[in-house]
N, C-alpha and C positions, 0 to 999 in steps of 0.2 A: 599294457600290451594291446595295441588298438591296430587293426587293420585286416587287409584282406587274408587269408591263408591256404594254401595247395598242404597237403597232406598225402602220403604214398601209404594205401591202405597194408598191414602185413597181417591181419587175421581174415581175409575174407577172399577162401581160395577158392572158390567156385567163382568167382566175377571175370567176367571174358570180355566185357565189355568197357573198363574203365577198371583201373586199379589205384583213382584217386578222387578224394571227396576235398569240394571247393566248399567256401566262406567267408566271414567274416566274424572275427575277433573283436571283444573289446570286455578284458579283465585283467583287475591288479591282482588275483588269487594264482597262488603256485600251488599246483600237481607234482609229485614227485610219484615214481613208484618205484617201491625194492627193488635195485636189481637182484636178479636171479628168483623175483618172483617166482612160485608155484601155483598162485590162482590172479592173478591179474598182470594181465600185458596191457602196452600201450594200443590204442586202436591204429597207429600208423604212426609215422617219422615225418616230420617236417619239409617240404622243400621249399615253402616261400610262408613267412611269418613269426610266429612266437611258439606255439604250440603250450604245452602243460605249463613252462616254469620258463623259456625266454633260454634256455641254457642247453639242456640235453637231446633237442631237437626232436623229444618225445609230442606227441597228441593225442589227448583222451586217454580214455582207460576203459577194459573189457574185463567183465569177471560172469565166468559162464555165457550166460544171452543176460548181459546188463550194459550195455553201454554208456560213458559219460563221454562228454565233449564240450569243450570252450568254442566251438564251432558255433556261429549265430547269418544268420541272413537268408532264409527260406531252406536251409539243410534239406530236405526230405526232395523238394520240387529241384534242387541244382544238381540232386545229386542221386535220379532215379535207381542207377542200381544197391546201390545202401539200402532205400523204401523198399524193392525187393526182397533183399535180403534179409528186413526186418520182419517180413511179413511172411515168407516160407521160413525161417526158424521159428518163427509164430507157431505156425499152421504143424509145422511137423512136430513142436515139442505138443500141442495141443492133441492132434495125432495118431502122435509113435510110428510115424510111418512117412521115405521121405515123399513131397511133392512136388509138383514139375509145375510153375506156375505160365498161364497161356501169357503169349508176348503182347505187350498192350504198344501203342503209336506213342513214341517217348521223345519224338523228332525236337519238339520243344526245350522239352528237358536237358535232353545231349547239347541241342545248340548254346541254352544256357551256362553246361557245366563248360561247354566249349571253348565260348567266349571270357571267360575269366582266366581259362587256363592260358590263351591266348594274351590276354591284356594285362599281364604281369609282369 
């Protein structure tokens, strides 16, 4: 399962600015998760690639603030509000208290995630 992928984020409900993480793919391992999981959901649903298993149009996997991902190709830099996100449920589990993090110039970043979402 080799290639680029768009993923439709469904755990990460504060994002106002993008509700999908771009990349690139490239593994023969399959992901499956229970349904009707009680402690891990998928990190989003597929709309362009392979995702967990090629089948269920699942991507990654979330358990509490653990994330996995078959997502590969600068992740963090394509896909600034994710690094965000990663970093205020950092900061507030570290904390106990939520945080409002200052807006950094991300112009770069959007244009990257932009342009793939674009060239698919």
């Amino acid at each position: 399962m080799i290639g680029n992928i768009v993923t439709e984020i469904t755990i990460l409900n504060y994002i106002d600015k993008s509700n999908t993480l771009v990349g690139f793919e490239n593994h023969s391992g399959m992901t499956f998760i229970r349904k009707n999981s009680k402690t891990t959901s998928p990190l989003g649903h597929i709309i362009k690639g392979f995702g967990n298993n090629g089948d269920d149009k699942t991507e990654g996997a979330c358990y509490k603030n653990v994330f996995g991902t078959y997502l590969h190709g600068s992740l963090l830099p394509k896909n600034p509000h994710f690094a965000d996100y990663l970093i205020k449920t950092a900061l507030e589990n570290k904390y106990k208290t939520p945080i409002k993090l200052d807006l950094l110039n991300d112009n770069i970043e959007n244009k990257a995630h932009q342009f793939i979402l674009n060239h698919l």
